[in-house]
C-alpha positions as CSV (number, residue, x, y, z in Angstrom):
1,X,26.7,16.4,19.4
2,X,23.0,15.7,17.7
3,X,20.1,15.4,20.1
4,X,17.9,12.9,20.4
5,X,13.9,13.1,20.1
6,X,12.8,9.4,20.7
7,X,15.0,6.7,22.8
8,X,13.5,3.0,23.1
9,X,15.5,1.2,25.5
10,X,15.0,-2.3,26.0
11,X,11.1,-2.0,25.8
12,X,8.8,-5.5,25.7
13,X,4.9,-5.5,25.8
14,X,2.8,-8.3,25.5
15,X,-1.2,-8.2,25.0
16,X,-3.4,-11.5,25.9
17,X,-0.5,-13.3,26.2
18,X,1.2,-12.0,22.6
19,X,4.5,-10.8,22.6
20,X,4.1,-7.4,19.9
21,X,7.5,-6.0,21.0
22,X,10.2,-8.3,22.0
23,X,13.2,-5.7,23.6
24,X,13.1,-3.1,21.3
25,X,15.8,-0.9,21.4
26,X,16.5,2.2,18.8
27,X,16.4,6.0,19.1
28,X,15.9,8.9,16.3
29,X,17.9,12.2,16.5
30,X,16.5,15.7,16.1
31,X,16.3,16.6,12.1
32,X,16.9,12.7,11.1
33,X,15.1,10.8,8.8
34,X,15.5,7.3,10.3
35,X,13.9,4.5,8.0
36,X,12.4,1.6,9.3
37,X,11.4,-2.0,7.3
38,X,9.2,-4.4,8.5
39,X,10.6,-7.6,7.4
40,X,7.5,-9.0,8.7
41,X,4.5,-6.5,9.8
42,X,4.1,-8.5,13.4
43,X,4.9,-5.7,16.2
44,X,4.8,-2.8,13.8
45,X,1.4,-1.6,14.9
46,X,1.8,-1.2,17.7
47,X,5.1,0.4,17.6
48,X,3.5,3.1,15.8
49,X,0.9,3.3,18.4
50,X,3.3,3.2,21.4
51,X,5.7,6.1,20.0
52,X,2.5,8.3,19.6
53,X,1.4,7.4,23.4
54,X,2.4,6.7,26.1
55,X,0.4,3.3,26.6
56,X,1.6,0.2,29.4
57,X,4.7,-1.5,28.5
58,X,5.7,-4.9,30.4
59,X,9.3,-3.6,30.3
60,X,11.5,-0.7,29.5
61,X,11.5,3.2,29.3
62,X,11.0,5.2,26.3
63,X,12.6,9.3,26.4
64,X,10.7,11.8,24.0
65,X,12.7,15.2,23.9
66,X,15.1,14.2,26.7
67,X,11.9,13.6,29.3
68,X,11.3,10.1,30.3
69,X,7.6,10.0,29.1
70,X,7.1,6.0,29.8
71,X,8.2,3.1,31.9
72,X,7.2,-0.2,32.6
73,X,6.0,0.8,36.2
74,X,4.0,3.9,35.4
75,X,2.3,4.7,31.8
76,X,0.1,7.7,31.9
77,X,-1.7,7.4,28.6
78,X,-0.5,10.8,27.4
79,X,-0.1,11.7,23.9
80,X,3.7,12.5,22.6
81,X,3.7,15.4,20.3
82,X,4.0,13.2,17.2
83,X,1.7,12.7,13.8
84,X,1.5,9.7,12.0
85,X,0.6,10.4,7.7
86,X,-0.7,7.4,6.2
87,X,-3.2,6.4,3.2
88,X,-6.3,7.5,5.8
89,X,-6.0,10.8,6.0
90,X,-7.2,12.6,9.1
91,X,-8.4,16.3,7.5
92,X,-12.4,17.0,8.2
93,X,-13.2,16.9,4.4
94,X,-15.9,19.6,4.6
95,X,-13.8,21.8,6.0
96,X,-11.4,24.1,4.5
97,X,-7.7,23.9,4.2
98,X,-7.1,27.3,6.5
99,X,-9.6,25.4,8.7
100,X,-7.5,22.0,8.9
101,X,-4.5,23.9,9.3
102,X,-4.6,26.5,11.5
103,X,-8.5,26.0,13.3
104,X,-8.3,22.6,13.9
105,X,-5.0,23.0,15.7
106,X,-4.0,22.8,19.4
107,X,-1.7,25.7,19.3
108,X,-4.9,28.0,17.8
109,X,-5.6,30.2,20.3
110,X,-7.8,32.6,19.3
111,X,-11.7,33.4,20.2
112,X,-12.6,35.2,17.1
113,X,-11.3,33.2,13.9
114,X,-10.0,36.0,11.5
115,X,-10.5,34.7,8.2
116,X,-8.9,37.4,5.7
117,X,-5.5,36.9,8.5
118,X,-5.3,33.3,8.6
119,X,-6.2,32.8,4.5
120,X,-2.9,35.4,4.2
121,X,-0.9,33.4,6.7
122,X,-1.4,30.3,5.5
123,X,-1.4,31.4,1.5
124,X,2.2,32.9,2.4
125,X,3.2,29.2,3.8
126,X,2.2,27.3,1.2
127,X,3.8,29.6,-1.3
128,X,6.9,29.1,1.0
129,X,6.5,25.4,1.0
130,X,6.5,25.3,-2.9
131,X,2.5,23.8,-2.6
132,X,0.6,25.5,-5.3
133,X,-2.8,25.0,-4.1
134,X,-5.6,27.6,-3.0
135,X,-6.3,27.7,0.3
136,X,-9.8,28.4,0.5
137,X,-10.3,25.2,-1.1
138,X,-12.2,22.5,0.7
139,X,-10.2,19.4,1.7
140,X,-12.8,17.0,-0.4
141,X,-11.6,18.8,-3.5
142,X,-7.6,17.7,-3.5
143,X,-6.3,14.7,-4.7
144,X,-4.5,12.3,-2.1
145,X,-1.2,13.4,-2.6
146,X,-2.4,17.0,-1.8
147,X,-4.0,15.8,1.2
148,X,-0.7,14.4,2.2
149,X,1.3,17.6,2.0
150,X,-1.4,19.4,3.5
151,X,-1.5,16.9,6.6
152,X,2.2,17.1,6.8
153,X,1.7,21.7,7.1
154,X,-0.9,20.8,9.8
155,X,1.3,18.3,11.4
156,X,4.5,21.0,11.6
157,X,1.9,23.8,12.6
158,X,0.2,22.1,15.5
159,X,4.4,21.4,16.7
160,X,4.4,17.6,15.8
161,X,8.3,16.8,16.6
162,X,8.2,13.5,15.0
163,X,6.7,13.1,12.3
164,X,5.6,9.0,11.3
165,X,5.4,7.9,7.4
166,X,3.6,4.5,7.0
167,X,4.3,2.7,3.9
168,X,3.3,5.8,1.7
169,X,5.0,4.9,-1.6
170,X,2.0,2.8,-1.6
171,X,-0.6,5.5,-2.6
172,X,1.8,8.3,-4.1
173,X,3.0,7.8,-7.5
174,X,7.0,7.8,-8.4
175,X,6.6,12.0,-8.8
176,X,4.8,12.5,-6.2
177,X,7.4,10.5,-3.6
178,X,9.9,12.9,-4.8
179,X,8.1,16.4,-4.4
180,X,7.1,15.1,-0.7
181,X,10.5,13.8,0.2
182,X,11.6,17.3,-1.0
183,X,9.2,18.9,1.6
184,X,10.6,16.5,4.3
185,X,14.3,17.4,3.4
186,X,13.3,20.9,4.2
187,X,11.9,20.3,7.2
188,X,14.5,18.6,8.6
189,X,16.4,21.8,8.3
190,X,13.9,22.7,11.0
191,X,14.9,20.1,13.5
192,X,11.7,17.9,12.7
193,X,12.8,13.7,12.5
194,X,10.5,11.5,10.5
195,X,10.3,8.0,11.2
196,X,10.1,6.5,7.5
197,X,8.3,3.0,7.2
198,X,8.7,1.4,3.9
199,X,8.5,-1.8,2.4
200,X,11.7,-1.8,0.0
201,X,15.4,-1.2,1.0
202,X,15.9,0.8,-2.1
203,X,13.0,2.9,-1.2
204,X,14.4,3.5,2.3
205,X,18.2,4.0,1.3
206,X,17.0,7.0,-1.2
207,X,15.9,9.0,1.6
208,X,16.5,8.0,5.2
209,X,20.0,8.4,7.2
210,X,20.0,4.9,9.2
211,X,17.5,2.6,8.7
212,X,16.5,-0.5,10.9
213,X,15.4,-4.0,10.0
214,X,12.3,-4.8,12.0
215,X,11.4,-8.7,12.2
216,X,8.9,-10.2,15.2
217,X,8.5,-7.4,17.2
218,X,12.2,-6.3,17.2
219,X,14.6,-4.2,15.9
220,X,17.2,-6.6,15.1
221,X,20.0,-4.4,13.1
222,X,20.4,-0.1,12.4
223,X,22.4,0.5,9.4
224,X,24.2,3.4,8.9
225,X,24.1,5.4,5.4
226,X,27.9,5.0,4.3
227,X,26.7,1.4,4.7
228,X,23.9,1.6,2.4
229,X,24.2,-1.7,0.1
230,X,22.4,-4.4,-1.1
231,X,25.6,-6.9,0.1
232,X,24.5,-5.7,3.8
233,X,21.2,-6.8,3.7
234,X,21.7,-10.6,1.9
235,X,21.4,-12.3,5.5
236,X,18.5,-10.8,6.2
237,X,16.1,-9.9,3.1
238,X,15.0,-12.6,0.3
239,X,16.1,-11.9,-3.3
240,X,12.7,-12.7,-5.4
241,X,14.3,-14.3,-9.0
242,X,13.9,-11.6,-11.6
243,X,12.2,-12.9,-15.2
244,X,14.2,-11.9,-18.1
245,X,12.8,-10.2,-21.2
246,X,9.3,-11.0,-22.6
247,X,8.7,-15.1,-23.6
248,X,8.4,-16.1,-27.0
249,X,4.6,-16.3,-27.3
250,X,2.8,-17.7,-30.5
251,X,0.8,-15.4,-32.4
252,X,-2.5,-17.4,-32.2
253,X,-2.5,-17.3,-28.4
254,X,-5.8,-15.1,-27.1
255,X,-5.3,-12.0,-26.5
256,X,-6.8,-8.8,-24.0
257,X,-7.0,-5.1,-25.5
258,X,-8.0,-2.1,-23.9
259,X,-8.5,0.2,-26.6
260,X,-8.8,4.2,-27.1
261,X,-9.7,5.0,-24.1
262,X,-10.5,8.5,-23.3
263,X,-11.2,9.9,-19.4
264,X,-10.6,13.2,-17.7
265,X,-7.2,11.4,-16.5
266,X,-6.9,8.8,-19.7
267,X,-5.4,10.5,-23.1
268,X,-6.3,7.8,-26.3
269,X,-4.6,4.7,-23.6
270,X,-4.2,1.7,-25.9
271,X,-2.7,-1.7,-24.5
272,X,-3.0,-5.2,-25.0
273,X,-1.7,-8.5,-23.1
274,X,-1.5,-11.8,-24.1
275,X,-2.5,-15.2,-21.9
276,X,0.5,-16.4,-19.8
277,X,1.8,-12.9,-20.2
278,X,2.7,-10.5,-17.3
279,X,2.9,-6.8,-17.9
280,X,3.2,-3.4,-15.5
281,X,1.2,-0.4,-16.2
282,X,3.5,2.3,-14.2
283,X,1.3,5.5,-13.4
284,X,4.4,7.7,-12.8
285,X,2.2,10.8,-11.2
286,X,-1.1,8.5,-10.4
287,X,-3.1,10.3,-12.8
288,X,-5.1,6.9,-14.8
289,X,-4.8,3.6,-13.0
290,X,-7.6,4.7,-11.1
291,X,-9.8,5.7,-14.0
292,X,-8.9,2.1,-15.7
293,X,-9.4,0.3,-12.3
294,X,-13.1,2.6,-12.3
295,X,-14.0,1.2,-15.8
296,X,-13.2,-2.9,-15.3
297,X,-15.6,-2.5,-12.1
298,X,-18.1,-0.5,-14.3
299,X,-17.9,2.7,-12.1
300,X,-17.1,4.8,-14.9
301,X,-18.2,5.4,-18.5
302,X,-15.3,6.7,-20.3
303,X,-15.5,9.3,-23.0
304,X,-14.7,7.1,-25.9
305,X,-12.8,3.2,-25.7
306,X,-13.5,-0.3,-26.8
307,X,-12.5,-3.2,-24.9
308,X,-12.0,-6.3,-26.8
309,X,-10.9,-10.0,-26.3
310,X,-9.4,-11.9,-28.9
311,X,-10.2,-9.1,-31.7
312,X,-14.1,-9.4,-30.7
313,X,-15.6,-6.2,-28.4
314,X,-16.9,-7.0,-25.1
315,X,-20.0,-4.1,-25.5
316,X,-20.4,-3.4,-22.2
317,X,-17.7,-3.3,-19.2
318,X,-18.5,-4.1,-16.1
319,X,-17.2,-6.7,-13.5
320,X,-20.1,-9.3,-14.5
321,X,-19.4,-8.9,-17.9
322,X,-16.1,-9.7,-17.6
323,X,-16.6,-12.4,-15.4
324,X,-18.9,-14.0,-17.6
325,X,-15.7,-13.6,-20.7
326,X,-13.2,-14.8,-17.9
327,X,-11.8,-11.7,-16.8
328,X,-10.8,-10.9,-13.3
329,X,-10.1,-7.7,-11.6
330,X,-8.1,-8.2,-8.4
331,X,-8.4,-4.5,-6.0
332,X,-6.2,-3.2,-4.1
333,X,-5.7,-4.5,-0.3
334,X,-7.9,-7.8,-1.7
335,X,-8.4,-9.8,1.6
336,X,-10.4,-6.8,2.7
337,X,-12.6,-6.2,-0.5
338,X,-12.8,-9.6,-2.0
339,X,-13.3,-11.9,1.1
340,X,-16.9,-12.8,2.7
341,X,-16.0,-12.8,6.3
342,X,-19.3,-14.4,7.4
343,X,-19.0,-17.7,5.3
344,X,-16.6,-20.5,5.1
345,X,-13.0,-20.8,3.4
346,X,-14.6,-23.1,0.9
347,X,-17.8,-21.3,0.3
348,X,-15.1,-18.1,-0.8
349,X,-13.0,-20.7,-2.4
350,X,-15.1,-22.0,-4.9
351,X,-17.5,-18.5,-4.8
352,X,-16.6,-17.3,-8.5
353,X,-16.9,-20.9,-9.7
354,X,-20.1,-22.1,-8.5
355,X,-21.3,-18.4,-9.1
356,X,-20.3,-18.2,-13.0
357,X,-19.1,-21.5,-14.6
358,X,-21.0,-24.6,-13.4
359,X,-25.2,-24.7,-14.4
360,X,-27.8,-26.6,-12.9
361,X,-26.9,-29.7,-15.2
362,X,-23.6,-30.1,-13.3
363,X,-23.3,-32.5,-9.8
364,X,-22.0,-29.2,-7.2
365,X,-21.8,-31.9,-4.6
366,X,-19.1,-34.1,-6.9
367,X,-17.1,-31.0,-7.5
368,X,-17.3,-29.4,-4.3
369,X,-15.6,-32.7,-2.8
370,X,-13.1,-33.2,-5.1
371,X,-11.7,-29.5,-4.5
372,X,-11.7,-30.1,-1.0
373,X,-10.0,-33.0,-1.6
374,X,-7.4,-31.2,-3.8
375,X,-6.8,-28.5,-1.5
376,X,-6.8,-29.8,1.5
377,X,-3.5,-31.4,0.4
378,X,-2.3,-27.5,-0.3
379,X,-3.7,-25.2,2.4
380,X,-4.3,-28.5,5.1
381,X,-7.6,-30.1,6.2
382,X,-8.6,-27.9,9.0
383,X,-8.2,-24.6,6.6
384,X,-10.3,-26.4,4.8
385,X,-12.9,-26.4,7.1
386,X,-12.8,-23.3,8.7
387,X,-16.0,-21.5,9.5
388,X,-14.5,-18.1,10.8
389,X,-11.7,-16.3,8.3
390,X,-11.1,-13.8,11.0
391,X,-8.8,-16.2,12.8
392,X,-6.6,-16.7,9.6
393,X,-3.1,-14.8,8.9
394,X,-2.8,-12.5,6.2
395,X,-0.5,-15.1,4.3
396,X,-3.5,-17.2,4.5
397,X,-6.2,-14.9,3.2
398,X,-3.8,-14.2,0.3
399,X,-3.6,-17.7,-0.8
400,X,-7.3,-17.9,-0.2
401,X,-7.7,-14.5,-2.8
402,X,-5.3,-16.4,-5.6
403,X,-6.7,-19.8,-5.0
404,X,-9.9,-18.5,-6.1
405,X,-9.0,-17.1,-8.9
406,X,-7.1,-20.0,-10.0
407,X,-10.0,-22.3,-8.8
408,X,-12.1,-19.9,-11.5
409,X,-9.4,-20.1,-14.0
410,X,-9.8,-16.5,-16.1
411,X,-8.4,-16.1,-19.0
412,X,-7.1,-12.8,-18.1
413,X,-6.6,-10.8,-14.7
414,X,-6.0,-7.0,-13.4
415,X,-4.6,-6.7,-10.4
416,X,-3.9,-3.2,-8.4
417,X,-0.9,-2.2,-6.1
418,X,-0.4,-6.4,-5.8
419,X,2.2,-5.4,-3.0
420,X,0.7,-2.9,-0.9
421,X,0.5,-2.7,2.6
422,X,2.6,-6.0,2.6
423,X,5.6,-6.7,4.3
424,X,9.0,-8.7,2.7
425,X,7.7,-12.3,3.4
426,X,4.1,-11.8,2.1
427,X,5.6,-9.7,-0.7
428,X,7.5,-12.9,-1.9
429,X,4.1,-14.5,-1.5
430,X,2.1,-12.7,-3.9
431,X,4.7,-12.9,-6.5
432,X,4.8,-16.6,-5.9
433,X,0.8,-16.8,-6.7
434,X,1.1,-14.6,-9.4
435,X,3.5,-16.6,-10.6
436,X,1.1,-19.4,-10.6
437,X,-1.3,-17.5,-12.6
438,X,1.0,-17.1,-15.5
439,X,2.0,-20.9,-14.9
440,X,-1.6,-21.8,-16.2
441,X,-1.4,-19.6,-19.1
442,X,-3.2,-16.9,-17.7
443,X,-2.7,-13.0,-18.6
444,X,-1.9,-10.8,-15.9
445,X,-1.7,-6.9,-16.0
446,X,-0.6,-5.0,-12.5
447,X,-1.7,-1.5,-12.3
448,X,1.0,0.1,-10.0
449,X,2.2,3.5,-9.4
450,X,5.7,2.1,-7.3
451,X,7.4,-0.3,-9.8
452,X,8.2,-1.8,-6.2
453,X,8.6,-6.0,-6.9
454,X,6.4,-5.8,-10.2
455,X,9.7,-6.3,-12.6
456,X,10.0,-9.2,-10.6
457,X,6.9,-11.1,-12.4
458,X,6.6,-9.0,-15.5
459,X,7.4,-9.5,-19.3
460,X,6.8,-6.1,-20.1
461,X,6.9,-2.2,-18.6
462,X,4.6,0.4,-19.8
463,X,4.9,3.7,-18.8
464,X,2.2,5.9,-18.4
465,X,2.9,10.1,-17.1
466,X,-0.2,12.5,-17.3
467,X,-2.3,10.0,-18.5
468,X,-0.1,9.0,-22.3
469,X,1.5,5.8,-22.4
470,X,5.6,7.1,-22.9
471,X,6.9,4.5,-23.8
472,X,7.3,-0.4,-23.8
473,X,10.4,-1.5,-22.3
């Protein structure tokens, strides 16, 4: 009979008069990997938060390792013995890796820290594990993914039980998913669970045993893995329309090209979109998005590459340049690094426009009302006029990114990981407003490592492994 390490039983819990959790009930069993998608991200949070501790609860009990931990008449704050691994990772980067693992650790209980022993110790684990990395090294010097196996050694050593995995197909590349799942397969073997949040069924179905469907605060079904289809999940998920092949485009339409561009991570790239075109750069092992996303902002001189737009070279790159030639770059998780929190919806609205395309000679006033007029039919009249962003949804702030971009009309735009950290209903969203973009002729290129819903808006597939370009599908 399998055991169980986590039972939820009917638990609600409500904060200034919001209901997060709405009678959850699931459990995960000892050595399981149990999947879990948000069909909408309201609740999730603070699931997360109350499986790591034991925080109040309106109603309910929750069981961690057979022991009734929590209840809706006594919560004692106390911490279950469970990690969660997300984008942020929580390693002192100054530190060492023997340090992170084996120092910094609540089951280290030694006075007198024995270097030579613990670099031997923890050399012969990693070697075990399959991690080739040194480690001596210091935590600043490894790439994100090798954070993330290195959090997950830390989180086994200090005798996390459950182990939680937010969303991270977001910030490890297609290769990368697959040598981390491989460590979680062995550690199941172990009799550690993982609680696996993603945003895609397919993603989840790869991996996981059972996987729930989590929509307003509750778990509203658990499927089972000989159940594993796409039939199963119609009632509940929405089927974006796929766009088939690339459009017939004529030859005189303007044109972007990023041109022989050399980096430590970039080997001779060479790619080229045309306006009202969609395409997907996949970065299989995340090796050159990043360099290309470093270069539009002007954060990175390459070693050699030319940029050009409609056969004439843009001589310098950099995000006003670009501007100024009606190109966009779009960053990753946009509502928090595009958005100016202390001014109005309308001030960010019409920010790139006012900022690059109208002169002195032109009436702002005029303008300014007829926008308001025009979208306060689309995003209503008291959006319109709101002074304070931090009181709008994410949906909202979304709409607010892509209406200003549209507002701005560019000729061409970048946009990185579109999908990240989104759940299914803003997911459909964004492609939606992308959409739109490519409605108004304008050229789109997502920079992705998960091909995730990209297909879903794209005319065209480039791969890219180790830096190359493989091959245009």
């Amino acid at each position: 009979m399998k055991e169980e390490i986590l039972r939820i039983e009917n638990v609600s819990m409500s904060m200034e008069g919001i209901t997060y959790l709405d009678n959850v009930n699931f459990h995960i069993f000892k050595g399981e990997i149990m999947g879990l998608i948000p069909l909408n991200n309201h609740g999730k949070r603070q699931l997360i938060q109350l499986i790591s501790q034991n925080i109040s609860i309106d109603f309910g009990r929750i069981y961690f390792d057979d022991n009734l931990v929590n209840n809706y008449q006594h919560s004692n704050m106390s911490n279950n013995k469970v990690y969660i691994i997300d984008k942020q990772a929580k390693l002192i980067e100054s530190l060492k890796i023997i340090d992170n693992i084996h120092v910094l650790n609540n089951k280290f209980e030694g006075y007198i820290i024995k270097e030579k022993k613990l670099k031997e110790a923890t050399d012969s684990l990693l070697k075990q594990l399959n991690i080739k990395i040194q480690s001596n090294q210091l935590i600043s010097e490894l790439s994100l993914f090798e954070k993330t196996l290195i959090e997950m050694v830390k989180a086994v050593t200090n005798g996390a039980q459950l182990i939680i995995l937010n969303e991270i197909s977001n910030f490890l590349s297609i290769e990368e998913l697959i040598d981390f799942q491989n460590l979680m397969k062995y550690y199941t073997q172990m009799g550690i669970s993982f609680l696996y949040i993603a945003n895609h069924h397919e993603e989840a179905f790869k991996i996981c045993d059972r996987v729930g469907l989590f929509e307003n605060g509750r778990v509203i079904k658990v499927i089972g893995k000989k159940d594993f289809s796409d039939e199963i999940l119609k009632p509940y998920i929405i089927t974006f329309e796929t766009i088939d092949g690339l459009k017939e485009v004529n030859g005189n339409v303007e044109n972007f090209e990023f041109k022989n561009f050399i980096t430590e991570n970039l080997e001779d790239i060479s790619f080229s979109v045309r306006r009202g075109e969609c395409i997907t750069l996949l970065d299989i092992n995340n090796k050159g998005i990043q360099d290309i996303a470093e270069i539009l902002m002007g954060n990175l001189q390459p070693f050699t590459g030319n940029v050009f737009l409609n056969h004439k070279k843009i001589d310098i790159v950099d995000t006003h340049t670009l501007l100024s030639n009606r190109i966009v770059f779009i960053p990753e998780d946009p509502v928090d690094k595009m958005l100016f929190y202390d001014m109005s919806y309308i001030d960010n609205l019409t920010f790139l426009l006012m900022d690059y395309k109208f002169n002195e000679s032109v009436d702002n006033e005029r303008v300014l009302k007829n926008i308001k007029e025009e979208y306060k039919n689309i995003v209503g009249e008291d959006i319109i006029e709101e002074k304070d962003l931090r009181s709008l949804d994410k949906r909202t702030l979304h709409n607010l990114v892509y209406f200003r971009i549209q507002l701005f009309n560019p000729k061409f735009v970048f946009i990185m990981q579109p999908f990240s950290n989104s759940d299914m209903y803003l997911r459909g969203r964004i492609i939606e407003l992308i959409n739109l973009l490519k409605e108004k002729g304008i050229g789109v290129v997502i920079l992705a490592v998960s091909i995730s819903d990209t297909l879903t808006v794209s005319d065209r597939l480039l791969i890219m492994e180790d830096g190359k370009i493989l091959n245009i599908q």
